[in-house]
C-alpha positions in Angstrom: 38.3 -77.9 -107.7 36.0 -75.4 -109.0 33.5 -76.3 -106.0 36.5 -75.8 -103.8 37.3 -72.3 -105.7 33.5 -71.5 -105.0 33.5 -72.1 -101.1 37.2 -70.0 -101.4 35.2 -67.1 -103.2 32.3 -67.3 -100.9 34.8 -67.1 -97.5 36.5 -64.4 -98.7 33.6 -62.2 -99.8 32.7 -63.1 -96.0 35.9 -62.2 -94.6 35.5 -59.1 -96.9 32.4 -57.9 -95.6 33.0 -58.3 -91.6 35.9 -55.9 -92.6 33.8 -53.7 -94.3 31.3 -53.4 -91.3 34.5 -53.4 -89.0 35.1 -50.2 -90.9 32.3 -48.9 -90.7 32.0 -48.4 -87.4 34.0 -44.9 -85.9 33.8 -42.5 -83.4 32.9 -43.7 -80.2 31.5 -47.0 -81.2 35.2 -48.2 -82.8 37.0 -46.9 -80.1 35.0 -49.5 -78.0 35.2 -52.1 -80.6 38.8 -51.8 -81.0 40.1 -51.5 -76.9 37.4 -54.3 -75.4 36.7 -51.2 -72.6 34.3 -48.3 -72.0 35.1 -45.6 -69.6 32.7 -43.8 -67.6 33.7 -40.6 -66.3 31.6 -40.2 -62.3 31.3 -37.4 -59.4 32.5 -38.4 -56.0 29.5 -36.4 -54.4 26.8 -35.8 -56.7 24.2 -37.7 -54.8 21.7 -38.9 -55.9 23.4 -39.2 -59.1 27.2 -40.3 -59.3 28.8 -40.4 -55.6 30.6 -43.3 -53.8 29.1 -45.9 -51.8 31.3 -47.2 -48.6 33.1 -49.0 -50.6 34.0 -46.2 -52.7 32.3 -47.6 -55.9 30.0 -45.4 -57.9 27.2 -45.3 -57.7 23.5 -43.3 -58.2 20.8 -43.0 -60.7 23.2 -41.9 -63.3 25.3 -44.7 -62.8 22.3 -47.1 -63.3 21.5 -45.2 -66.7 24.8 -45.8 -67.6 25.0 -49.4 -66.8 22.1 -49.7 -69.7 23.8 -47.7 -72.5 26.8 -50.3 -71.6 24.6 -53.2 -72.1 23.3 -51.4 -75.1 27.2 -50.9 -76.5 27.2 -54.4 -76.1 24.0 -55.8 -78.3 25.2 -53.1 -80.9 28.8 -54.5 -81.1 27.5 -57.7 -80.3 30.4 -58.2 -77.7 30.2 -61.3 -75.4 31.9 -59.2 -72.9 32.6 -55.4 -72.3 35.0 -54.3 -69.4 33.7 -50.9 -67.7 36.5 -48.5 -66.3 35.6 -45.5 -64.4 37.3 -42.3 -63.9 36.6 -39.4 -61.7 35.7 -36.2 -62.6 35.0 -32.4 -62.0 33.1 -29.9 -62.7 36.2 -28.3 -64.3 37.7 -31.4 -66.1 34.7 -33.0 -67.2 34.3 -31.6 -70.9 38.0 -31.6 -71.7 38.3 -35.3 -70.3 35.4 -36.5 -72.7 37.1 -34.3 -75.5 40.4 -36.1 -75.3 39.3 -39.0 -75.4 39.8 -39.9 -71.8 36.4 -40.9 -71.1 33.6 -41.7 -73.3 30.8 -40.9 -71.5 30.0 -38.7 -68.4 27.3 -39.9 -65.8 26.7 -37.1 -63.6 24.7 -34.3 -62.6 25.7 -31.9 -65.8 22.9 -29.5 -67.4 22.9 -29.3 -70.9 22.6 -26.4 -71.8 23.6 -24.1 -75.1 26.9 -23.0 -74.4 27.9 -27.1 -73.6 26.6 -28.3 -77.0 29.0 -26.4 -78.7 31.7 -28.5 -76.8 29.7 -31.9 -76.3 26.7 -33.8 -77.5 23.8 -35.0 -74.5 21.5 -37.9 -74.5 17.6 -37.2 -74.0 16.6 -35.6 -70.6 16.6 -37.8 -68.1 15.5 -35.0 -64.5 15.1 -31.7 -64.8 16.5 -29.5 -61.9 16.7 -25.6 -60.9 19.6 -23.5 -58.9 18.4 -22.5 -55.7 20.1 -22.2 -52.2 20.3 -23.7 -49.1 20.9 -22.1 -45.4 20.1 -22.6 -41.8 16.9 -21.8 -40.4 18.8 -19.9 -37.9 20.1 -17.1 -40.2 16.8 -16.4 -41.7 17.9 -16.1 -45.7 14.4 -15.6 -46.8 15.3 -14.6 -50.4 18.1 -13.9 -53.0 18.2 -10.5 -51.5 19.1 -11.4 -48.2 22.2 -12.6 -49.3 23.3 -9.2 -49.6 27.0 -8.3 -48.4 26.8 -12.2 -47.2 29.5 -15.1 -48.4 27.9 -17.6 -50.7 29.3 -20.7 -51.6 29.0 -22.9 -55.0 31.3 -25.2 -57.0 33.3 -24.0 -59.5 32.7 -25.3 -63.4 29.1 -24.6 -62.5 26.1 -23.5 -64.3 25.0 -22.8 -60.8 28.2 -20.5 -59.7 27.6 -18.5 -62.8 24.3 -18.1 -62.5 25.5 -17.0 -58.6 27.5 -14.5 -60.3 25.0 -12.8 -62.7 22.6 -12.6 -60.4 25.0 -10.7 -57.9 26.1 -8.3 -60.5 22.4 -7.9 -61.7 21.1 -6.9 -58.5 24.1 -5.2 -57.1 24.4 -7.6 -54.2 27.6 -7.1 -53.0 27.6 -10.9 -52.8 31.2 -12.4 -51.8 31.1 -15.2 -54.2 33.8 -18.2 -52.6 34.7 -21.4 -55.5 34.7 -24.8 -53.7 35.8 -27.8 -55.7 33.3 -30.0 -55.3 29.6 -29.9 -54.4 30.2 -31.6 -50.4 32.5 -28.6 -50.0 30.4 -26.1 -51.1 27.9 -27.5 -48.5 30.5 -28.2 -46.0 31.3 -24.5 -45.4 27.3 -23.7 -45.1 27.8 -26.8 -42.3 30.9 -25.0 -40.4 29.4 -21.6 -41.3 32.1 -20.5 -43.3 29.0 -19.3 -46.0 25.8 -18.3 -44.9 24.4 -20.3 -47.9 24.9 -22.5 -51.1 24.3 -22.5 -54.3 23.6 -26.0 -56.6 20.6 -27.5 -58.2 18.1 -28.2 -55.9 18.0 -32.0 -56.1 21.5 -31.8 -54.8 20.7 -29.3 -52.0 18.0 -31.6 -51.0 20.6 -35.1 -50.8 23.3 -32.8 -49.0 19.9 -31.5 -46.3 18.9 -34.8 -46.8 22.7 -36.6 -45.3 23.4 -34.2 -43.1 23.5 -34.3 -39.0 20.4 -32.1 -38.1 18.8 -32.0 -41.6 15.9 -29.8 -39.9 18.3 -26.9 -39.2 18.1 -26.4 -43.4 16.0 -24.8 -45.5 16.0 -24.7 -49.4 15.0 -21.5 -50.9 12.4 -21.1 -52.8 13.7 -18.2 -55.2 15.4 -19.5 -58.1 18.2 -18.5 -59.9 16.8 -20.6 -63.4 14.3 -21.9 -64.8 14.2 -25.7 -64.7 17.1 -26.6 -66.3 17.8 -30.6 -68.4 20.4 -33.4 -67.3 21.7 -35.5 -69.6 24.5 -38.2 -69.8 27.3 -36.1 -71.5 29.1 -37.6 -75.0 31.2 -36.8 -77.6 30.0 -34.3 -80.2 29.2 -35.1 -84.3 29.2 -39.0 -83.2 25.2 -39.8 -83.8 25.9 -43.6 -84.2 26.6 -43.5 -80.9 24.2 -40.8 -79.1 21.9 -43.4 -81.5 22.8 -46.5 -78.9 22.8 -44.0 -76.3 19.7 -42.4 -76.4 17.8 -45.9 -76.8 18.8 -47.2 -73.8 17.9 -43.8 -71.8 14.7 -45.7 -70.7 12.3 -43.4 -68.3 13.7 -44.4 -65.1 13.5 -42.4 -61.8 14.2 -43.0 -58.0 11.2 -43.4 -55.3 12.6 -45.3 -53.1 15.3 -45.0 -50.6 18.8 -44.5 -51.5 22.1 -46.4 -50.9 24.2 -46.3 -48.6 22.7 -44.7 -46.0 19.0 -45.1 -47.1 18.3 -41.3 -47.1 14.5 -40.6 -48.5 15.2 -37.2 -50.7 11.5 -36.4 -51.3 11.6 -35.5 -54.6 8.5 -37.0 -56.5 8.3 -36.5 -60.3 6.7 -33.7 -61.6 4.5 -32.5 -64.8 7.0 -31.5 -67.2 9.4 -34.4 -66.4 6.6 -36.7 -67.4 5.9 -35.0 -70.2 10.0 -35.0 -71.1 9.7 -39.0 -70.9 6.7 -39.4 -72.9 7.8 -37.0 -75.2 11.8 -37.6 -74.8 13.9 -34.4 -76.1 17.9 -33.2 -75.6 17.0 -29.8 -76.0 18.8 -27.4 -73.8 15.9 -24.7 -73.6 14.5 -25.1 -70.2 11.4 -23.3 -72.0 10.7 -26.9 -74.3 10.1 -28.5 -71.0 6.7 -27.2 -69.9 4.1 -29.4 -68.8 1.2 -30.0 -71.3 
């Protein structure tokens, strides 16, 4: 009886303890724990990012980064299996969607920047990008000046759109500023000349050049309306357990080769100060922390 009692005692100090760590866990991490699920919020058009293949699954470099902080979840849980729901995005309902709860991470093309991380948390940078425009050769936009008393399109939500706007007011432009949804209508209406130009990180200007029918008719500009400026995979704010898991998995990955579906080649080789960014990983939003050594 009393070896009985003994092997009672030591099962429930067992069961006792996998409670206790059960407990321990919150924020995102129990959230997973408890529903089995993660939800990834994507972009339909962010290429190379988060867009949808032909099949209209996500996919893009973000994606993939994703896909490791989701095998990461599981090892930290130690899950046998972890079912991975996505929902779509905007610009505009990104943050609130992660705030709510909705989603629990966002795998996108988002900058961190100050004015997010009051609202959200970022893993460590994983591309660094700048807002510049695109036009057609044809209507010779050889500057940010040129685009004087001209219609200029960019997606609304944007870092990009407002720094569209400042710059406009800044230089007394004259600019009529027009708010597309999403990024492939912003360039859609440079494409049917409904805007003489538009406005978005570079790296997406160059995918949109990149798909399009005549992609030599393009040009991206070489002004800039910022400095390089971080992405990160967007989470929820005060949860560092999870940013933790998060940030380990963000690996230094980045995209040579050709990508899917169409096999489009975006030219984009990495530079200095992303190289220094993955030797020396940060989540800082200063795009002044991000020179090259």
């Amino acid at each position: 009886m009393k070896h009985l009692r003994m092997i009672g005692l030591a099962l429930a100090a067992a069961f006792c303890a996998g409670q206790a760590n059960a407990e321990e866990l919150e924020g995102t991490l129990k959230k997973i724990k408890e529903t089995g699920a993660i939800t990834i919020g994507f972009r339909d058009s962010s290429i190379p990012f988060s867009y949808l293949d032909d099949n209209q699954k996500p996919i893009g470099f973000a994606i993939d980064i994703c896909y490791r902080i989701v095998d990461a979840v599981k090892k930290e849980l130690k899950l046998d299996k972890l079912e991975v729901q996505f929902n779509p995005v905007t610009s505009s309902t990104r943050i609130p969607l992660l705030a709510n709860g909705t989603i629990d991470l966002e795998c996108g093309s988002t900058t961190n920047n100050a004015d997010r991380q009051k609202q959200v948390a970022f893993t460590n940078t994983h591309f660094l990008t700048a807002t510049r425009y695109v036009s057609k050769k044809s209507n010779k936009i050889n500057s940010i000046d040129d685009l004087k008393g001209k219609s200029v399109v960019s997606t609304s939500g944007t870092t990009n759109i407002k720094q569209l706007t400042e710059a406009n007011a800044a230089r007394n432009l004259g600019i009529n500023i027009i708010p597309a949804k999403e990024h492939a209508e912003s360039f859609l209406m440079v494409e049917t000349d409904r805007a003489v130009a538009v406005v978005l990180d570079d790296i997406l200007l160059a995918s949109f050049v990149a798909g399009s029918k005549d992609p030599d008719a393009y040009v991206i500009s070489g002004d800039a309306f910022s400095k390089p400026e971080p992405y990160g995979i967007m989470l929820r704010r005060d949860d560092p357990t999870f940013k933790k898991v998060a940030d380990g998995a963000t690996a230094a990955l980045w995209f040579i080769q050709k990508i899917p579906p169409k096999g489009l080649n975006l030219n984009a080789p990495i530079g200095a100060e992303l190289k220094h960014e993955f030797a020396m990983p940060s989540d800082s939003p200063d795009p002044d922390s991000y020179k090259a050594m």
